[in-house]
N, CA, C and O atoms as a Tinker XYZ file with bonds, in Angstrom:
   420  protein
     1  N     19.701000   -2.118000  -19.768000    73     2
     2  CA    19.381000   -0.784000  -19.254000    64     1     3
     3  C     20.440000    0.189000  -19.766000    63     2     4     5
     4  O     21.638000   -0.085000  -19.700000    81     3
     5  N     20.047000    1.155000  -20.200000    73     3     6
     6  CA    21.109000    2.629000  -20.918000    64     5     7
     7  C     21.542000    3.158000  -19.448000    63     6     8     9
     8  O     21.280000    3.120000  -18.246000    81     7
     9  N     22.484000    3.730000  -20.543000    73     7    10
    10  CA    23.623000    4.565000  -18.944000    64     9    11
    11  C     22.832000    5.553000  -18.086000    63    10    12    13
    12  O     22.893000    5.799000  -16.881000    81    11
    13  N     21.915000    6.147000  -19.271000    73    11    14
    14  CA    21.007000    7.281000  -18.674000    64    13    15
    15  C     19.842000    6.370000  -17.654000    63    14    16    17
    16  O     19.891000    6.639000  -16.454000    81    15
    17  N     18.873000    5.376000  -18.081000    73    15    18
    18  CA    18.072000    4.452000  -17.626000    64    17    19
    19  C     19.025000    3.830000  -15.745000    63    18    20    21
    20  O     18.389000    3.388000  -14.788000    81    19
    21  N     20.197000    3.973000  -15.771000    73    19    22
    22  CA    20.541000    3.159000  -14.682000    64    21    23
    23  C     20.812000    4.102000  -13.779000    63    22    24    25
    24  O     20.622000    3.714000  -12.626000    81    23
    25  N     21.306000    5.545000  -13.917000    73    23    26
    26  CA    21.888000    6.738000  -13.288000    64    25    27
    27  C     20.157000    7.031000  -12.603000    63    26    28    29
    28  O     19.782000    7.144000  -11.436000    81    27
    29  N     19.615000    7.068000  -13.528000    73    27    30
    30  CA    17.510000    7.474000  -12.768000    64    29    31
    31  C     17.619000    6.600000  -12.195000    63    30    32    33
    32  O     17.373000    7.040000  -11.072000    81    31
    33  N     17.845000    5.456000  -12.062000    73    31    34
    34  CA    17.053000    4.010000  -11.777000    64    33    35
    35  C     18.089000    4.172000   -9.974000    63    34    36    37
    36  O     17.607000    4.175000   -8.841000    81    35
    37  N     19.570000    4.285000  -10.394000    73    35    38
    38  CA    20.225000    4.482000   -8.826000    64    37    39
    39  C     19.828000    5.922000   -8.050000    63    38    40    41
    40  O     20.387000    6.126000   -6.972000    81    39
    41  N     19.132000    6.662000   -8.424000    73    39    42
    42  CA    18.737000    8.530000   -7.723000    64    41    43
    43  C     17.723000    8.341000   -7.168000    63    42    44    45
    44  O     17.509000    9.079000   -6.206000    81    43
    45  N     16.825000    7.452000   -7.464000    73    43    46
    46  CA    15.211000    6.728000   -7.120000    64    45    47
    47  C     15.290000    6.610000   -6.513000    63    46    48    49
    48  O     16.255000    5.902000   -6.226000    81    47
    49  N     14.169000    7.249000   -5.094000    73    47    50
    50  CA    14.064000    6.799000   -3.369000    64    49    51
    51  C     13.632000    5.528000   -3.709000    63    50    52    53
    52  O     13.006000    5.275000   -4.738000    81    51
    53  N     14.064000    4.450000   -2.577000    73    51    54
    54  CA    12.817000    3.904000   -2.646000    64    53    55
    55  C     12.866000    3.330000   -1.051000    63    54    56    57
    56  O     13.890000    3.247000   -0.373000    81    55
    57  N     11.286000    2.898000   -0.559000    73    55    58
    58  CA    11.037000    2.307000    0.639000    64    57    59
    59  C     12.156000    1.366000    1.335000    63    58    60    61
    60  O     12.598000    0.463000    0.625000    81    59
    61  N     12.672000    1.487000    2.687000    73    59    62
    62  CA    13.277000   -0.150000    2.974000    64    61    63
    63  C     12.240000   -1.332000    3.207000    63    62    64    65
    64  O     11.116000   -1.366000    3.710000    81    63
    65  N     13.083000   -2.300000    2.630000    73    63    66
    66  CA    12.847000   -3.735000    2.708000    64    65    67
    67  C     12.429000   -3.849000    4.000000    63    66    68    69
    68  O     13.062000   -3.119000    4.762000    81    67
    69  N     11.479000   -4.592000    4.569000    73    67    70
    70  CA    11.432000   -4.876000    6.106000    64    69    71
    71  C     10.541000   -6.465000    6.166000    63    70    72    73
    72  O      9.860000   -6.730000    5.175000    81    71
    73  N     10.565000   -7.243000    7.060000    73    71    74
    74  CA    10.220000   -8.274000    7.124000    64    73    75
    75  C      8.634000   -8.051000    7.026000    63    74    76    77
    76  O      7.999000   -8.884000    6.378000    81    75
    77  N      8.065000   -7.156000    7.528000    73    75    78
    78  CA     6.464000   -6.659000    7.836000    64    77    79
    79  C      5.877000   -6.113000    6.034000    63    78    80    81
    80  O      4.691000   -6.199000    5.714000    81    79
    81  N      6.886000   -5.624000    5.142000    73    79    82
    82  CA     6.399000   -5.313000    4.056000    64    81    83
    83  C      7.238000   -6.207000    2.799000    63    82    84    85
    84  O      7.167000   -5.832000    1.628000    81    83
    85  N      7.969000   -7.332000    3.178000    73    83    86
    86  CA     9.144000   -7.613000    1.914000    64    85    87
    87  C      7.554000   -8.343000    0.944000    63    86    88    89
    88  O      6.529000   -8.536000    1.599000    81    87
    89  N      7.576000   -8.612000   -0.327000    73    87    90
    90  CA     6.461000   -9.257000   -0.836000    64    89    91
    91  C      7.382000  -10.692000   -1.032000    63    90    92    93
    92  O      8.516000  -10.854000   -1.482000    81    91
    93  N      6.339000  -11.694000   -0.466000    73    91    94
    94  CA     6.824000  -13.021000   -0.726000    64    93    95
    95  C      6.351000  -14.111000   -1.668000    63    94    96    97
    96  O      7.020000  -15.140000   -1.762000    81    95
    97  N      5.496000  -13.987000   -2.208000    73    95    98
    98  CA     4.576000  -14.295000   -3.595000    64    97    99
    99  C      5.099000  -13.585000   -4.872000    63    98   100   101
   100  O      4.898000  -12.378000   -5.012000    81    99
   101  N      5.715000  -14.249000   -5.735000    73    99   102
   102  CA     6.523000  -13.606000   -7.100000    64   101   103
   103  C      7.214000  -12.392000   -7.135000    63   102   104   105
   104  O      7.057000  -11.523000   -7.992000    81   103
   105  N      8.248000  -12.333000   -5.859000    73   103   106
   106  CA     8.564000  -11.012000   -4.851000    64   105   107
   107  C      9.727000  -10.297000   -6.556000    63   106   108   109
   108  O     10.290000   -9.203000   -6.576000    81   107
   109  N      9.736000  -10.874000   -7.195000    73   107   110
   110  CA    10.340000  -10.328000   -8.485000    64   109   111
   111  C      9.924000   -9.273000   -9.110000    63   110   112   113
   112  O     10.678000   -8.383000   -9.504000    81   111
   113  N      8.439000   -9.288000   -9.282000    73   111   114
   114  CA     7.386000   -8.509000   -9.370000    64   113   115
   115  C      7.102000   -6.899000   -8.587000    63   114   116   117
   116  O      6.402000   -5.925000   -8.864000    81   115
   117  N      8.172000   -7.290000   -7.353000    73   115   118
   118  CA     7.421000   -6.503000   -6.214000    64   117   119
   119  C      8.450000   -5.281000   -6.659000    63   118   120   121
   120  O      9.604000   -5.476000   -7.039000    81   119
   121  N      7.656000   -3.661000   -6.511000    73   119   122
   122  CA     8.783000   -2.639000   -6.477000    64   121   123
   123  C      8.516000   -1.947000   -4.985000    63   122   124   125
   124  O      7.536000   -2.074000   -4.250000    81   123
   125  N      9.644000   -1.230000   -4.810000    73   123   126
   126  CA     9.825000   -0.576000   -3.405000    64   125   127
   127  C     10.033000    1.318000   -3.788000    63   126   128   129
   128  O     10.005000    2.305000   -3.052000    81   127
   129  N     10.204000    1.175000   -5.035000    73   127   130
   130  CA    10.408000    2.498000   -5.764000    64   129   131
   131  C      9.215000    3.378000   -5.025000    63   130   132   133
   132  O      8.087000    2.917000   -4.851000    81   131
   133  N      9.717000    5.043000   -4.511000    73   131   134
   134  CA     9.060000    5.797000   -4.170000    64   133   135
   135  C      7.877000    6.596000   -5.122000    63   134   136   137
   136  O      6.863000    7.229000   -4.829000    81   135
   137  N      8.356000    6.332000   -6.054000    73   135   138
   138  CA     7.052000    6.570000   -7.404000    64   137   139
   139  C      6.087000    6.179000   -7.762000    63   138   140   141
   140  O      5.060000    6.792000   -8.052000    81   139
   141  N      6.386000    4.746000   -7.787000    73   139   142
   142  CA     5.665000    3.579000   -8.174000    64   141   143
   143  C      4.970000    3.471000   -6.827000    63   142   144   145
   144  O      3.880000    2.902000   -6.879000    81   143
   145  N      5.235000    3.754000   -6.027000    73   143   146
   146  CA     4.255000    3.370000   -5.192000    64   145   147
   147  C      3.261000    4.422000   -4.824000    63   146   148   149
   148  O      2.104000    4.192000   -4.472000    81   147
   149  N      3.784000    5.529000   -4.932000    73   147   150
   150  CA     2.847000    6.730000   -4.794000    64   149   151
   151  C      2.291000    6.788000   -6.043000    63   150   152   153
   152  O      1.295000    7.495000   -5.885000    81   151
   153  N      2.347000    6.465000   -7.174000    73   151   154
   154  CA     1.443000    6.239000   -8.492000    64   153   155
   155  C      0.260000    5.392000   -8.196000    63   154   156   157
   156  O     -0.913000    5.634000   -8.481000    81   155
   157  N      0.788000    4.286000   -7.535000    73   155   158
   158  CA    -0.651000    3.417000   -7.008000    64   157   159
   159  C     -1.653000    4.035000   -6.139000    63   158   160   161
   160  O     -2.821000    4.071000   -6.528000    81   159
   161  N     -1.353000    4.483000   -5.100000    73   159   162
   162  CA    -1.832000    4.976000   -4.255000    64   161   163
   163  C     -2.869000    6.829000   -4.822000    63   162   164   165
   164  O     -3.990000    7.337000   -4.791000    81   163
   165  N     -1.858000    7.033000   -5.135000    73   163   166
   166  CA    -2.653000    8.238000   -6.099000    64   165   167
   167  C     -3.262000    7.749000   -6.986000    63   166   168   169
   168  O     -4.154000    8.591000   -7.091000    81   167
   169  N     -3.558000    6.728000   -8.015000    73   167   170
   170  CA    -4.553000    6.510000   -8.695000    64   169   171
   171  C     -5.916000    5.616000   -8.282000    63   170   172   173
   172  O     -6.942000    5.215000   -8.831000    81   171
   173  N     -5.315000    5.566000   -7.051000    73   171   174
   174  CA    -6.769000    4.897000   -6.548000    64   173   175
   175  C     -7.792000    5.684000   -5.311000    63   174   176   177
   176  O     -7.220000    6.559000   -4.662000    81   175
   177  N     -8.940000    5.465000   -5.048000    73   175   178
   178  CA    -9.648000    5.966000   -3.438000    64   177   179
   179  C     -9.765000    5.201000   -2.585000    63   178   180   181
   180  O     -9.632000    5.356000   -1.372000    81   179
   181  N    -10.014000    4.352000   -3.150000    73   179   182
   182  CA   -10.746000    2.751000   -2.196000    64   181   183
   183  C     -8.899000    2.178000   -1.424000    63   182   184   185
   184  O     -7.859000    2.061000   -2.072000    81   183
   185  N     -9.020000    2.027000   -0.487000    73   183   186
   186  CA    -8.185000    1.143000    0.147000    64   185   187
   187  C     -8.637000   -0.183000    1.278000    63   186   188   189
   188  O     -9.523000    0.166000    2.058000    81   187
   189  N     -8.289000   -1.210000    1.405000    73   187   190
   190  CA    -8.963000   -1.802000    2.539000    64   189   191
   191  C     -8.058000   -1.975000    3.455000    63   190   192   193
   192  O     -6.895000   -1.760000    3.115000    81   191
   193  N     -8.316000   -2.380000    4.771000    73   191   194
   194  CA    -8.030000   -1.767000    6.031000    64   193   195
   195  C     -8.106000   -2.942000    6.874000    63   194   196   197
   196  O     -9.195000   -3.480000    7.071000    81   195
   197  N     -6.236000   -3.712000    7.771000    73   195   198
   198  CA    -7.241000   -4.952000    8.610000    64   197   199
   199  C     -6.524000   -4.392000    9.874000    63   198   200   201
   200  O     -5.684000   -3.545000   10.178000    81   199
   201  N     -7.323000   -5.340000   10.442000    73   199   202
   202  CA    -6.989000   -4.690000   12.188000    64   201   203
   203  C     -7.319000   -5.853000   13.185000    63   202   204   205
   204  O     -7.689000   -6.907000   12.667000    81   203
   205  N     -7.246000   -5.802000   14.349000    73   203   206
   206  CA    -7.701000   -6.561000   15.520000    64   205   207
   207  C     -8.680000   -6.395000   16.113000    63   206   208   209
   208  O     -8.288000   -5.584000   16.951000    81   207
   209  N     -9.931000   -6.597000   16.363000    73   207   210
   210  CA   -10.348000   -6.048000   17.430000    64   209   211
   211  C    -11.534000   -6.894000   18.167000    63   210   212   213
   212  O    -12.590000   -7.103000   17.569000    81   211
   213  N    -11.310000   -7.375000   19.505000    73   211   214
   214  CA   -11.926000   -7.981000   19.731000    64   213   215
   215  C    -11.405000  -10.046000   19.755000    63   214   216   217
   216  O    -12.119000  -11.037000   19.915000    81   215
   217  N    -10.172000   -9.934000   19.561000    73   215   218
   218  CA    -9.286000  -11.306000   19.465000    64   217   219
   219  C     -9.467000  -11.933000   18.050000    63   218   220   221
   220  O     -9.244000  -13.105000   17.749000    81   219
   221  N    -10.194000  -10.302000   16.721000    73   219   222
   222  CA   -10.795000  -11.069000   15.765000    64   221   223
   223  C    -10.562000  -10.265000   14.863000    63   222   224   225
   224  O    -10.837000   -9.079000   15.044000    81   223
   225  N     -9.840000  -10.824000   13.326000    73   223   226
   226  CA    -9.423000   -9.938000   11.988000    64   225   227
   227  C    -10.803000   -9.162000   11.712000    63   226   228   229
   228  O    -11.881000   -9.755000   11.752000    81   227
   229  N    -10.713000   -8.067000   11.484000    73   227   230
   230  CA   -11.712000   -7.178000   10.743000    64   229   231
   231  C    -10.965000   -6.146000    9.398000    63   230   232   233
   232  O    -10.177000   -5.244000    9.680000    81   231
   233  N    -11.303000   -6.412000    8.183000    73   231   234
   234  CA   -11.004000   -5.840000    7.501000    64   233   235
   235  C    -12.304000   -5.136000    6.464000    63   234   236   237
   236  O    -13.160000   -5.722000    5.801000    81   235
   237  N    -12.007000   -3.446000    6.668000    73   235   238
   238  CA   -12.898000   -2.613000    6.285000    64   237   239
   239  C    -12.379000   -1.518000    5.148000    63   238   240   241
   240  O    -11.487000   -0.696000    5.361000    81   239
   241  N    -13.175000   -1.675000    3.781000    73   239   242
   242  CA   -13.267000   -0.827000    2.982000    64   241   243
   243  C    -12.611000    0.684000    3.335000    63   242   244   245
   244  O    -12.281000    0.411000    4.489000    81   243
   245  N    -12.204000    2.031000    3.168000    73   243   246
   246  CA   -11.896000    3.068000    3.324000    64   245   247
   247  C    -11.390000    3.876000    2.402000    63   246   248   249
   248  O    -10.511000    3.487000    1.633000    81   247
   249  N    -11.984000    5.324000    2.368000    73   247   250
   250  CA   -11.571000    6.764000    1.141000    64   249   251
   251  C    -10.066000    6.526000    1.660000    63   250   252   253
   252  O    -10.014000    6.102000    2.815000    81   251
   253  N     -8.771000    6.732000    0.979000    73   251   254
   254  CA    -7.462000    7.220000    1.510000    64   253   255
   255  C     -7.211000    8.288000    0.203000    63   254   256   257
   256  O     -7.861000    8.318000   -0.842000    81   255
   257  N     -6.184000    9.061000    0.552000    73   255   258
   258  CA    -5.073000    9.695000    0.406000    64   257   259
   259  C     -3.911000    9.810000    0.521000    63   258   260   261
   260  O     -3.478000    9.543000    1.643000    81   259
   261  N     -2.923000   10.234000   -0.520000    73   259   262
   262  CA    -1.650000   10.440000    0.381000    64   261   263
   263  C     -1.241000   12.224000    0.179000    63   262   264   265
   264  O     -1.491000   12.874000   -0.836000    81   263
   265  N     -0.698000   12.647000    1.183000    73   263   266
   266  CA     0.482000   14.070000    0.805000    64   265   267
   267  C      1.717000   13.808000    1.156000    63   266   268   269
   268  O      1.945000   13.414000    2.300000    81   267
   269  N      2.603000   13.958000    0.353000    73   267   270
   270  CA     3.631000   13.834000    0.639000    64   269   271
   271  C      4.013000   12.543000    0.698000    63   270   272   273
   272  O      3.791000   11.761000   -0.227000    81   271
   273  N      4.741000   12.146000    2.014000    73   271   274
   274  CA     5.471000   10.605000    2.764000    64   273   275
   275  C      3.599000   10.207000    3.247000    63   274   276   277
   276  O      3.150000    9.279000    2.574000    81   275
   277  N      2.899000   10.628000    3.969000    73   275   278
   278  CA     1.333000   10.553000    4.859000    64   277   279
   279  C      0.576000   10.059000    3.690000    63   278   280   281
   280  O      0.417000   10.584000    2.587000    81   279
   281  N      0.075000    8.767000    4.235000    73   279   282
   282  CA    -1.757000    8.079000    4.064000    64   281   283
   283  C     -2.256000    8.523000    4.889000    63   282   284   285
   284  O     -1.847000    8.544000    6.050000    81   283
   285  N     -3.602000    9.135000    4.325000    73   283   286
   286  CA    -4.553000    9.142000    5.375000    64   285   287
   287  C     -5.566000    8.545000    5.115000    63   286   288   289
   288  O     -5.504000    7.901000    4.067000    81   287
   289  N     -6.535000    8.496000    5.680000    73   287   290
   290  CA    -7.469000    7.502000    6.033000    64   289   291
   291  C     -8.393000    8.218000    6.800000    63   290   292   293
   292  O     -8.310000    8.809000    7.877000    81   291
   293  N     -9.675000    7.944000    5.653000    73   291   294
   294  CA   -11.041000    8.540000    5.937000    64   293   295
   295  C    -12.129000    8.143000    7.357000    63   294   296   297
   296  O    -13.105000    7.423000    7.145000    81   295
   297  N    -12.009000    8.377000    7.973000    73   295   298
   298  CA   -11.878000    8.433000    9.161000    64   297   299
   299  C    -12.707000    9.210000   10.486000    63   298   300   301
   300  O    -11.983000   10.158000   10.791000    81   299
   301  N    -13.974000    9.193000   11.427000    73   299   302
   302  CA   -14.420000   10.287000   12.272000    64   301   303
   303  C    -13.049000   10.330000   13.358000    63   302   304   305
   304  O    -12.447000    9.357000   13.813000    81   303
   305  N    -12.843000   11.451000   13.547000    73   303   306
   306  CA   -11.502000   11.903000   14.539000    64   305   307
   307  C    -11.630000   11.269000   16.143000    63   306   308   309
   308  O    -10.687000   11.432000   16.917000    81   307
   309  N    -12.786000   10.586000   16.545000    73   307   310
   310  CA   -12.897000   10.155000   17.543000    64   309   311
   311  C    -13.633000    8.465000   17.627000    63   310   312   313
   312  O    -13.914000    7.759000   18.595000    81   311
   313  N    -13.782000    8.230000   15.999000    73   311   314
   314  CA   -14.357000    6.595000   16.413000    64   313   315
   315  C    -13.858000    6.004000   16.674000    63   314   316   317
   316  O    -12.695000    6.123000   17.060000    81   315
   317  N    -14.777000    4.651000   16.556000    73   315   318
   318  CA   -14.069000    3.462000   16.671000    64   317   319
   319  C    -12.382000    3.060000   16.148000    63   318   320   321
   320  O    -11.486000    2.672000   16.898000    81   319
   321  N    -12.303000    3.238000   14.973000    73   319   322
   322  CA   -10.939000    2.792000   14.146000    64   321   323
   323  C    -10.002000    3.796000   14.739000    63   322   324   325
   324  O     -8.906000    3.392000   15.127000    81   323
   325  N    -10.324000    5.108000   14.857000    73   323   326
   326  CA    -9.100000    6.126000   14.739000    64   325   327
   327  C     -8.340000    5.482000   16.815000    63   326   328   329
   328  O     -7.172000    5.387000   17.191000    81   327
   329  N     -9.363000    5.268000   17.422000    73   327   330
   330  CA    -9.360000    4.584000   18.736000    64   329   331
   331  C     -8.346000    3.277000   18.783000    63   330   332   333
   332  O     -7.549000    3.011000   19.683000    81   331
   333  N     -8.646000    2.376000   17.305000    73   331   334
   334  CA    -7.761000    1.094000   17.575000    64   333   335
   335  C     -6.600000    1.360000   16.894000    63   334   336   337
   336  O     -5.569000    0.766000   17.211000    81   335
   337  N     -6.611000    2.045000   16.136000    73   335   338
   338  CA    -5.194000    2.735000   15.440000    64   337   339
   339  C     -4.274000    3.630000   16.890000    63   338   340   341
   340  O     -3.104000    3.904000   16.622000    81   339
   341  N     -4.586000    3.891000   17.781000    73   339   342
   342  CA    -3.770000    4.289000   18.722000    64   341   343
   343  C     -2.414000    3.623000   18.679000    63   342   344   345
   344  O     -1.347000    3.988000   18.187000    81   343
   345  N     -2.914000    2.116000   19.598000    73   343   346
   346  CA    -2.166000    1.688000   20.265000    64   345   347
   347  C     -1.616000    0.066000   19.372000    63   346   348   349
   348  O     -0.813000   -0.721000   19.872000    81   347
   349  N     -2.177000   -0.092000   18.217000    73   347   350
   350  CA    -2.516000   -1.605000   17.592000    64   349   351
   351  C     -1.654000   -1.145000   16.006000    63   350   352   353
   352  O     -1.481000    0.028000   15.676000    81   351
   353  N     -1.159000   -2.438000   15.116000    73   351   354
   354  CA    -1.010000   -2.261000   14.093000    64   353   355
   355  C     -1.966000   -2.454000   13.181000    63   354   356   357
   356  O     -2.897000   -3.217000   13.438000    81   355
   357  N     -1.866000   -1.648000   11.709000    73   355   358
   358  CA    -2.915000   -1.867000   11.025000    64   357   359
   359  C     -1.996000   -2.408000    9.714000    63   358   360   361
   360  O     -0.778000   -2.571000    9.640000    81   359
   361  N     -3.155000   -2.644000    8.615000    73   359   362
   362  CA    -2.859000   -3.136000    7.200000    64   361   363
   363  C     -3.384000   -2.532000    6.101000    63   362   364   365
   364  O     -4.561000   -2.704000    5.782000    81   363
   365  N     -2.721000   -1.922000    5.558000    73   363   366
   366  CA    -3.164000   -1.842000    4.427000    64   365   367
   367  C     -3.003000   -2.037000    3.304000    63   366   368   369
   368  O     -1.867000   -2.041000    2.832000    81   367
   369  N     -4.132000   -2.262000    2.535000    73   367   370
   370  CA    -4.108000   -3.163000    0.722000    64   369   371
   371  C     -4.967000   -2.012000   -0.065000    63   370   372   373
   372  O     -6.124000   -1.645000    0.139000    81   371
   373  N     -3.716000   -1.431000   -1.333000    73   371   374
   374  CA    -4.319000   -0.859000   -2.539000    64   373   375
   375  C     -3.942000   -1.406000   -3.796000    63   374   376   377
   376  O     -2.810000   -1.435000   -4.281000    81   375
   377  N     -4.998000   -1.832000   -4.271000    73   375   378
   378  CA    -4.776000   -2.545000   -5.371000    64   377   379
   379  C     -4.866000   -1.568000   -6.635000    63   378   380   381
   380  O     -5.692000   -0.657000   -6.599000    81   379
   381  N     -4.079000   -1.722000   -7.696000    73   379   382
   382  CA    -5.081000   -1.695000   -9.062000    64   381   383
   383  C     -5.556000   -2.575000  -10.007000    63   382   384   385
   384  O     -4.975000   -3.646000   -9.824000    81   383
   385  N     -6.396000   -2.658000  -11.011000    73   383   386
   386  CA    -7.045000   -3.160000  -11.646000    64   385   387
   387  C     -7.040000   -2.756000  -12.980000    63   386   388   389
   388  O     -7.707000   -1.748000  -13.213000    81   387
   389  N     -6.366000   -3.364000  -14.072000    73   387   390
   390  CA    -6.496000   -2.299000  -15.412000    64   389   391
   391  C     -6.497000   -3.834000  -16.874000    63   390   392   393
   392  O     -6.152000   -3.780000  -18.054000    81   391
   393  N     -7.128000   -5.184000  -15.915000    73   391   394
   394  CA    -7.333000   -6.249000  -17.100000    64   393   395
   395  C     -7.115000   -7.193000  -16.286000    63   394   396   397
   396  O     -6.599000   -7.042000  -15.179000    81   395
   397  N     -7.688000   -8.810000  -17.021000    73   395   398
   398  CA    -7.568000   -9.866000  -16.988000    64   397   399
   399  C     -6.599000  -10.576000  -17.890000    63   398   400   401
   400  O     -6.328000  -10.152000  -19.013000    81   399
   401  N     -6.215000  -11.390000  -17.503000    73   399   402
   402  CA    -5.929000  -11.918000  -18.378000    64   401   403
   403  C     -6.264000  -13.792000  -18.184000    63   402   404   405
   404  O     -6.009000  -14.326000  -17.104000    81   403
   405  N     -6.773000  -14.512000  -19.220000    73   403   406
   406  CA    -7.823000  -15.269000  -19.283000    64   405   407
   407  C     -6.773000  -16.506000  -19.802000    63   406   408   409
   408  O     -6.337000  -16.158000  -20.900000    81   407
   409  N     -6.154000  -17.964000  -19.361000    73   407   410
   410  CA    -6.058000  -18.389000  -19.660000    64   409   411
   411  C     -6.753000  -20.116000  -19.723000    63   410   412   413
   412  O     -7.812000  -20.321000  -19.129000    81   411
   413  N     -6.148000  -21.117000  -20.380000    73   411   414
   414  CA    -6.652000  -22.368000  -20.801000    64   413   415
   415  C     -8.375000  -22.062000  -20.209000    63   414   416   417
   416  O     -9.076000  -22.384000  -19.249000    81   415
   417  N     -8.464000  -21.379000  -21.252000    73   415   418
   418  CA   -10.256000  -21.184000  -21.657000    64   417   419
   419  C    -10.890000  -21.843000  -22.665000    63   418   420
   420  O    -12.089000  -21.654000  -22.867000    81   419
């Protein structure tokens, strides 16, 4: 890494580590960088969504956004979800997608 490459690389917000978000699957891979993660999130719409309800995982498709630090999440202001999001934790997964890669084929 160049002197210039490490001075950006230490000025870079990035997320804290927390037991609820550390990635534990090829966690080498994983960035916490405030860019990189708002790059994901801004290049995608689709997010999926898990929750509790009922003593039972439900995980549902959803439009998101972000402004700023805020996801939001497409949403009627009085349903069901915006109701279990009160008081409950939720999950969310945004992926991207930009290839395969195909091996011992």
């Amino acid at each position: 890494m160049s002197e210039f490459d490490s001075k950006t690389a230490s000025s870079r917000q990035t997320y804290p580590v927390t037991e609820s978000n550390r990635v534990k699957r090829i966690a080498e891979r994983a960035s916490y960088d405030e860019a990189t993660i708002h790059s994901i999130i801004d290049s995608s719409y689709l997010c999926h969504v898990g929750f509790m309800q009922n003593a039972r995982p439900v995980v549902i498709p959803m439009a998101h956004w972000r402004i700023g630090g805020y996801l939001y999440l497409h949403s009627a202001k009085k349903g069901r979800f915006a109701k279990i999001c009160v008081d409950n934790d939720i999950a969310v997964s945004i992926a991207t997608f930009d290839g395969i890669a195909l091996a011992g084929c």
